[in-house]
C-alpha distance (Angstrom), angle and dihedral (degrees) to the residues before:
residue distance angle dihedral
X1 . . .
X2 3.98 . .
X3 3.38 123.4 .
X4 3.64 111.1 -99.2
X5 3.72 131.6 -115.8
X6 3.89 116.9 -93.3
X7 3.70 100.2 -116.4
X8 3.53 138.3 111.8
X9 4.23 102.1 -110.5
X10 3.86 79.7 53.3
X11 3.61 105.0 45.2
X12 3.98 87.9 44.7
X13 3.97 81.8 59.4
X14 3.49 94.7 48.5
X15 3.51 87.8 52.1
X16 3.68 92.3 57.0
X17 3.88 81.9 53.0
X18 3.65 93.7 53.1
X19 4.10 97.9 54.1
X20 4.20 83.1 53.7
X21 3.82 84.7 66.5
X22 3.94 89.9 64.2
X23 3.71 88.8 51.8
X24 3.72 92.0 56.6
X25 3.53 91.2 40.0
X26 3.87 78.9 63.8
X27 3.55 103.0 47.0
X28 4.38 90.5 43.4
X29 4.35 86.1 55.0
X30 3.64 88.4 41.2
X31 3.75 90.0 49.2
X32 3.57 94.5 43.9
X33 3.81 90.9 53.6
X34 3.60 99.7 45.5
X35 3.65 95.4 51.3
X36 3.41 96.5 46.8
X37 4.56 97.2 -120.1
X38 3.45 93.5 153.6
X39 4.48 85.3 130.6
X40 3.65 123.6 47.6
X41 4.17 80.1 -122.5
X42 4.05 88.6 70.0
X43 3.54 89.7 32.6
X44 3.97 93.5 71.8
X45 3.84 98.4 21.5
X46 4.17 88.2 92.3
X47 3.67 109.3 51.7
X48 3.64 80.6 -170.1
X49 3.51 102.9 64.3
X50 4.61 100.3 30.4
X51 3.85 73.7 58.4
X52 4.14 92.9 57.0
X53 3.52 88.9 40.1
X54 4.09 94.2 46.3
X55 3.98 83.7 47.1
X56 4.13 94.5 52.8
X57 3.62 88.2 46.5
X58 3.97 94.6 46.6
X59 4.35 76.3 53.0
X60 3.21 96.0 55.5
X61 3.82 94.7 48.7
X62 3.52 90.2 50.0
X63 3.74 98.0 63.5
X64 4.19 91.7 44.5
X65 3.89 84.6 53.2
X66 3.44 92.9 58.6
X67 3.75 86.8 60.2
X68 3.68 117.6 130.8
X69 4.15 113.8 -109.0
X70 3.94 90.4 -123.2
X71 3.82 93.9 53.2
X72 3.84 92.6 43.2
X73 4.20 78.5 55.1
X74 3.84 93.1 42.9
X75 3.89 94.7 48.0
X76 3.57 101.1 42.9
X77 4.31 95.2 167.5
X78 3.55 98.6 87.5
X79 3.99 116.9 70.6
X80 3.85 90.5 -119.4
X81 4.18 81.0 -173.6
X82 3.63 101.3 60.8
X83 4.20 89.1 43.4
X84 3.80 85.0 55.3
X85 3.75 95.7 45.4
X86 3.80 98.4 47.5
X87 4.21 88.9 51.9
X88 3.70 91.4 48.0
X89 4.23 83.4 52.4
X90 4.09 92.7 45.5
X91 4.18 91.6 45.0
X92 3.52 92.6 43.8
X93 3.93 124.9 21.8
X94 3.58 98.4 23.0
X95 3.85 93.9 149.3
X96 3.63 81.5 57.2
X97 3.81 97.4 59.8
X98 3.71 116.0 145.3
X99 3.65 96.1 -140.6
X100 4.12 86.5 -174.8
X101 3.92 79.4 64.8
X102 3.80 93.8 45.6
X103 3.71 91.7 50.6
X104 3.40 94.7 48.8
X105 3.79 99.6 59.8
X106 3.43 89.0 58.3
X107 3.95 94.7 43.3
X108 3.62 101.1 45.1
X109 3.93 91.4 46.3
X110 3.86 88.9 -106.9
X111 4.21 82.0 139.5
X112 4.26 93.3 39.1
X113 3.70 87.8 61.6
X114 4.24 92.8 52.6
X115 3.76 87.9 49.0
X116 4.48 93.3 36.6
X117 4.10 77.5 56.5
X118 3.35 116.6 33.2
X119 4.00 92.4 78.5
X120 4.04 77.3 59.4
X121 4.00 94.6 47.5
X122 3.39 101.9 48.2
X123 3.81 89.9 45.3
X124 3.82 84.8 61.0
X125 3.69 96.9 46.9
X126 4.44 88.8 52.6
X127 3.88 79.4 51.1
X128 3.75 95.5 42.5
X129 4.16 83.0 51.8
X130 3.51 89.8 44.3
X131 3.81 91.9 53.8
X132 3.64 94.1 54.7
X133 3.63 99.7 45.0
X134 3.88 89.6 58.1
């Protein structure tokens, strides 16, 4: 996905973009719970569902690629890099998938912190929008 233009109609759409990522959020810990993928064993034991869970993840980067250089700049606690790098791996080599890798964003909390600061991000990007309208 391109980066977006830095202006307010398209920051208020990326913002619309950013609330989807609680949704998946959502359907990833409901996943998780229903299936039982509380080990990394379960985890990769259905192909089927790692691949659901890769594909939610791959959605999630998606929408922080689309991010807006100067906001990556402004909100400097997310590692922008590694959110680019896994997209580029789930648009491009997804045969390839590491699913050690994918497991261990959700694991290590590597997906709590998105959702802990996303409240904080999209607060930023209203202000950013704010900013530029006055």
């Amino acid at each position: 996905m391109p980066k977006i233009k830095f202006n307010p109609k398209s920051l208020k759409k990326w913002i619309i973009q950013l609330k989807k990522i609680f949704i998946i959020h959502d359907k990833l810990i409901s996943g998780v719970r229903k299936n039982n993928l509380y080990s990394y064993e379960t985890f990769i034991r259905n192909e089927m569902v790692a691949d659901g869970f890769t594909m939610q993840l791959f959605a999630i980067a998606e929408i922080l690629d689309a991010c807006p250089i100067e906001i990556e700049e402004k909100f400097t606690i997310y590692d922008w890099t590694l959110m680019h790098k896994f997209r580029t791996i789930c648009a491009h080599d997804y045969v390839g998938i590491d699913y050690d890798i994918v497991w261990k964003i959700y694991a290590n909390g590597d997906l709590d912190k998105i959702i802990n600061n996303l409240t904080s991000l999209i607060e930023l990007v209203e202000n950013t929008i704010n900013e530029i309208n006055t």
